[in-house]
N, C-alpha and C positions, 0 to 999 in steps of 0.2 A: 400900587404897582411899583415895581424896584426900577431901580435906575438902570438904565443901559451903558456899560463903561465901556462896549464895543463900540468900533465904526468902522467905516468904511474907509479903505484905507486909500491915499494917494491915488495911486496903480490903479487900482478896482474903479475909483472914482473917475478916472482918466478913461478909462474904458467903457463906464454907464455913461456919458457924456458924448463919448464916440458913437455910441449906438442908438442912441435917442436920436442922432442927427442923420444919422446915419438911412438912405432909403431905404437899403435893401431891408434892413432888419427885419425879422419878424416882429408880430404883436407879442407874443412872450416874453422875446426880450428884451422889447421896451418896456413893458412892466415891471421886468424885474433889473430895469438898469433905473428906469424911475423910483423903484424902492430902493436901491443903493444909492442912488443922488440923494435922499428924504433922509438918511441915515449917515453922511458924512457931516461931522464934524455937528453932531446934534443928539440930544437921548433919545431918540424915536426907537420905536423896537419895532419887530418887525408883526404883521398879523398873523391870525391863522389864517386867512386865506393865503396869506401869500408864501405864509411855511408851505402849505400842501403844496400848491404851484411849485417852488424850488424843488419839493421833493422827488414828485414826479421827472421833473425836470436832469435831474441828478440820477435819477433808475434809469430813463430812457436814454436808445440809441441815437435819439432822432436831433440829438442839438447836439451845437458843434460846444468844441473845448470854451470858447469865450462867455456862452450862453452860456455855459455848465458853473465858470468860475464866477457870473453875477448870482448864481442860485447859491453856489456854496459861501457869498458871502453875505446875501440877505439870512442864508437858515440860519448861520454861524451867527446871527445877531437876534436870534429867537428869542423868545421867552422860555426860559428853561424848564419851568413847572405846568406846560400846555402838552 
């Protein structure tokens, strides 16, 4: 497997942190703020399951911008040849 030289950045990380704690959250977007916490400052790459979840996430209307920018920085930490 190739190493991961992306991560999660600051900002992003500050915000998966918010939302994990966060009640209202939905379940989505703690999964996908749990998979940007699992990805800062570590080589973890992201899975296919949780690429397709971001993607969907990223077509639909139904999530708000914060929701949207932990998907596009789980995807952006994909496996590139999946």
């Amino acid at each position: 497997m190739a190493i991961n030289r992306k991560g999660t950045s600051g900002k992003v990380a500050s915000l998966a942190a918010n939302t994990v704690f966060k009640s209202g959250s939905s379940q989505i977007a703690r999964r996908l703020a749990g998979s940007a916490l699992s990805q800062s400052r570590t080589s973890h790459q992201t899975g296919a399951e949780m690429e397709d979840l971001a993607s969907k996430v990223l077509r639909s209307d139904r999530y708000s911008e914060k929701t949207k920018v932990l998907a596009g920085s789980v995807l952006s930490q994909s496996n590139k040849k999946r």
